[in-house]
C-alpha positions as protocol buffer text, in pm:
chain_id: "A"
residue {
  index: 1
  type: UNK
  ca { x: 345 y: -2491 z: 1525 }
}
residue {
  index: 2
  type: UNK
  ca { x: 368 y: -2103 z: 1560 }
}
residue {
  index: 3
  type: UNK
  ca { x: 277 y: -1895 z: 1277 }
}
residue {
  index: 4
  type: UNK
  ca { x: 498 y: -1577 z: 1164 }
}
residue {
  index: 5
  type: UNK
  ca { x: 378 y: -1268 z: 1257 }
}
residue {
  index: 6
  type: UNK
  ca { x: 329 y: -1061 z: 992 }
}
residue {
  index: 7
  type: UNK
  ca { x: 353 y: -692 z: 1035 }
}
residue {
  index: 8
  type: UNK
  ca { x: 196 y: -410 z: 853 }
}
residue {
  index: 9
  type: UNK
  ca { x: 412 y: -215 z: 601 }
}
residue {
  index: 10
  type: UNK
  ca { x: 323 y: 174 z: 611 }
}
residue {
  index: 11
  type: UNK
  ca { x: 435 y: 376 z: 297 }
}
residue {
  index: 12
  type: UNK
  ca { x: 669 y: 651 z: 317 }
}
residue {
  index: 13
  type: UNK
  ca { x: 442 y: 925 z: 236 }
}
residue {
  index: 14
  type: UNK
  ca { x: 249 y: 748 z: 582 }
}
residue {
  index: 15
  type: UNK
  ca { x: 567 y: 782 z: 815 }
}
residue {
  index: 16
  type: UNK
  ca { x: 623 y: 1145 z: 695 }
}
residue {
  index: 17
  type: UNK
  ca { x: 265 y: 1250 z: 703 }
}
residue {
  index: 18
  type: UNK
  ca { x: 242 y: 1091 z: 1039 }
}
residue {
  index: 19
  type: UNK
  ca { x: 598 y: 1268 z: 1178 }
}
residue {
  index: 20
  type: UNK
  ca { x: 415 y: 1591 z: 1054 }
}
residue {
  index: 21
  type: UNK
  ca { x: 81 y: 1516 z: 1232 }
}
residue {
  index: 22
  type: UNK
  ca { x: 291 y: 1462 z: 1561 }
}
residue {
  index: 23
  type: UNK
  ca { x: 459 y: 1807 z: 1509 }
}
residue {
  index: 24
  type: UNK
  ca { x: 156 y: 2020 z: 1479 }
}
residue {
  index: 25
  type: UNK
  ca { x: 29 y: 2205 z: 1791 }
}
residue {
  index: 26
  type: UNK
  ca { x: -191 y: 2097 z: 2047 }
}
residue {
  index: 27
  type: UNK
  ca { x: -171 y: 1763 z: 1911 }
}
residue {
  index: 28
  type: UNK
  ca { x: -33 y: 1464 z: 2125 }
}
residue {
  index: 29
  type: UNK
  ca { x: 164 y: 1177 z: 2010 }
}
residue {
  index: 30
  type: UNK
  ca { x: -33 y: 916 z: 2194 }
}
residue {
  index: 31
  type: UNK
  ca { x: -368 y: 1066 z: 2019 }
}
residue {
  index: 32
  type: UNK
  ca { x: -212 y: 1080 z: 1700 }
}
residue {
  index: 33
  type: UNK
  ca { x: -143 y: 662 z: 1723 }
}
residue {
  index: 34
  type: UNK
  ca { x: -439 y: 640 z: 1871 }
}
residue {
  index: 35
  type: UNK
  ca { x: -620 y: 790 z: 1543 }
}
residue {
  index: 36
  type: UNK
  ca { x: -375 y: 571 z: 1317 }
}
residue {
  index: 37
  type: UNK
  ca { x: -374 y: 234 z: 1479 }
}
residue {
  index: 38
  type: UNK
  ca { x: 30 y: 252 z: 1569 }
}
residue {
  index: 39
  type: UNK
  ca { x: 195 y: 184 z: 1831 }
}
residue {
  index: 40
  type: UNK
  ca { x: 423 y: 487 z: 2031 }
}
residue {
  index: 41
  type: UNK
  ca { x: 702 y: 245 z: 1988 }
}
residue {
  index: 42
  type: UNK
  ca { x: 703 y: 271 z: 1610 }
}
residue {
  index: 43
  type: UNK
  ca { x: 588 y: 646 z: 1623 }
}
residue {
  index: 44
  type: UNK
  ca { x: 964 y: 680 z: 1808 }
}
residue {
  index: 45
  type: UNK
  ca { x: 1142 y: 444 z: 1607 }
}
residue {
  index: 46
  type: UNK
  ca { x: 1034 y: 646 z: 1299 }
}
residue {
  index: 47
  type: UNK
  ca { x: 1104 y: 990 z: 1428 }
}
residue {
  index: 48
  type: UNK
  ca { x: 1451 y: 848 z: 1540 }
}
residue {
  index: 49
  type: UNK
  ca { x: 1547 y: 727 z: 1167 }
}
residue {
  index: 50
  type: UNK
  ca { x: 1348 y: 1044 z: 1041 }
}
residue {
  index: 51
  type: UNK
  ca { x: 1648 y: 1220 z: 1327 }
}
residue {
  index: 52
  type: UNK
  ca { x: 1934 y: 1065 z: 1179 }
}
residue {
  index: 53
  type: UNK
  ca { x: 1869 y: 1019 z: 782 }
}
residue {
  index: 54
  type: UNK
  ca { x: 1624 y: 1316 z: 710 }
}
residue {
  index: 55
  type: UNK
  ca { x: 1500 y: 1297 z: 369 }
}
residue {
  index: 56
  type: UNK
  ca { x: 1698 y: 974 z: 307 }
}
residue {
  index: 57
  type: UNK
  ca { x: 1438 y: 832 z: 563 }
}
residue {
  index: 58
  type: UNK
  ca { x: 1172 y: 564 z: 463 }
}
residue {
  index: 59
  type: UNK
  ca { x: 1344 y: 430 z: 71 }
}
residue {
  index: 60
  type: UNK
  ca { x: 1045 y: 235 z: 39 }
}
residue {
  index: 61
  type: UNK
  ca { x: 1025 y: -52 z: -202 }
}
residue {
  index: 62
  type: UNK
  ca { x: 1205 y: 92 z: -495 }
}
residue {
  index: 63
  type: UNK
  ca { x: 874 y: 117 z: -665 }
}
residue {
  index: 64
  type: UNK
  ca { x: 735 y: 399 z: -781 }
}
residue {
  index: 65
  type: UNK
  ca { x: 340 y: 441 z: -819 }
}
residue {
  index: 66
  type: UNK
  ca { x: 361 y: 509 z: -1178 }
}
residue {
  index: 67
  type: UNK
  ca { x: 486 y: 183 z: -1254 }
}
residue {
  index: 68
  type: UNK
  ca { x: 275 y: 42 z: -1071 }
}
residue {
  index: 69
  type: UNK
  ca { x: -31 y: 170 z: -1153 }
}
residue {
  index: 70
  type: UNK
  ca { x: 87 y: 98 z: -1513 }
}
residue {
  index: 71
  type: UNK
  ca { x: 191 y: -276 z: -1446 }
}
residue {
  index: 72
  type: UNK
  ca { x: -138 y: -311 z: -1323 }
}
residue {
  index: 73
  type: UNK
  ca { x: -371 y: -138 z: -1638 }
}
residue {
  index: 74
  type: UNK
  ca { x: -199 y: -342 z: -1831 }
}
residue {
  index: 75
  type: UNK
  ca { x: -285 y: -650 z: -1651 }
}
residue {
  index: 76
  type: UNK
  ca { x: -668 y: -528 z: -1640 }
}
residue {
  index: 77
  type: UNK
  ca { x: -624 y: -466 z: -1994 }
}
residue {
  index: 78
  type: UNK
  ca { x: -556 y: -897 z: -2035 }
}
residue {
  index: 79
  type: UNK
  ca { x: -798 y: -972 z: -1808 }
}
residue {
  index: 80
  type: UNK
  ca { x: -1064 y: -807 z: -1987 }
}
residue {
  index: 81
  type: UNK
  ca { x: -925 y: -954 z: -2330 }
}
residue {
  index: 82
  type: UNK
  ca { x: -964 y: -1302 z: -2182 }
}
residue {
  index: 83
  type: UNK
  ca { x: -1297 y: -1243 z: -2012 }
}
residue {
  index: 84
  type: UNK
  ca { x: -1403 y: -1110 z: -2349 }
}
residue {
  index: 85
  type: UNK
  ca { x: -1300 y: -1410 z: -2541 }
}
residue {
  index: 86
  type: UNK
  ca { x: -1466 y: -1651 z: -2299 }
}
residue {
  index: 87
  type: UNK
  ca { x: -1756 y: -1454 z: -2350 }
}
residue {
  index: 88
  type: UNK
  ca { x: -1758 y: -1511 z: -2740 }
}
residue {
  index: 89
  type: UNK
  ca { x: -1625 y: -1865 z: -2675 }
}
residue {
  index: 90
  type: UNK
  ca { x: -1975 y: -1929 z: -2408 }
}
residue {
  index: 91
  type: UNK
  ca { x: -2192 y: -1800 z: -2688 }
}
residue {
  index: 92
  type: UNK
  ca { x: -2029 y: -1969 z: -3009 }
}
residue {
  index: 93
  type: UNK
  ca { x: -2074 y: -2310 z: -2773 }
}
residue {
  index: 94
  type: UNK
  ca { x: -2429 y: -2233 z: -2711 }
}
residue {
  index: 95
  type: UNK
  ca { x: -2544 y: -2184 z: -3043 }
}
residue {
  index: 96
  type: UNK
  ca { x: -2380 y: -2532 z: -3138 }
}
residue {
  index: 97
  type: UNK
  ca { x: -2537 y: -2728 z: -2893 }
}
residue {
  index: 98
  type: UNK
  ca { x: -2894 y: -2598 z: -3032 }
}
């Protein structure tokens, strides 16, 4: 049985940064995927949809950071809750058992 490949998933703000890099003098395209890890293939497919869609290039996700950073604070926020109550719970056992 063959497993899937899975490919890597760059962020928008990557493939722009990157296109940038590329455009800056005296610097090469295969050095800058050299320096990245990418491949010249995807450095070319990039700069082609960069070519035809401009700004509209690279949607993403449809997630912005923000939420996400705040999806995830509040998700620390219940972890520490429970850790806290297991915590309480660990000691409240421990002085029973005595």
């Amino acid at each position: 049985m063959t497993k899937k490949k899975r490919y890597k998933r760059y962020s928008p703000e990557f493939k722009r940064e990157t296109l940038k890099r590329t455009a800056e003098e005296g610097i090469t395209d295969v050095e800058v995927c050299e320096e990245l890890g990418i491949s010249a293939r995807q450095l070319r497919r990039w700069r082609d949809e960069y070519r035809l869609l401009g700004d509209e290039a690279f949607p993403g996700q449809g997630k912005s950071r923000d939420e996400e950073l705040t999806k995830l604070k509040r998700e620390l926020a219940k972890v520490k809750q429970e850790r806290d109550f297991l915590k309480d719970a660990a000691v409240f056992f421990a002085k029973e058992s005595k």
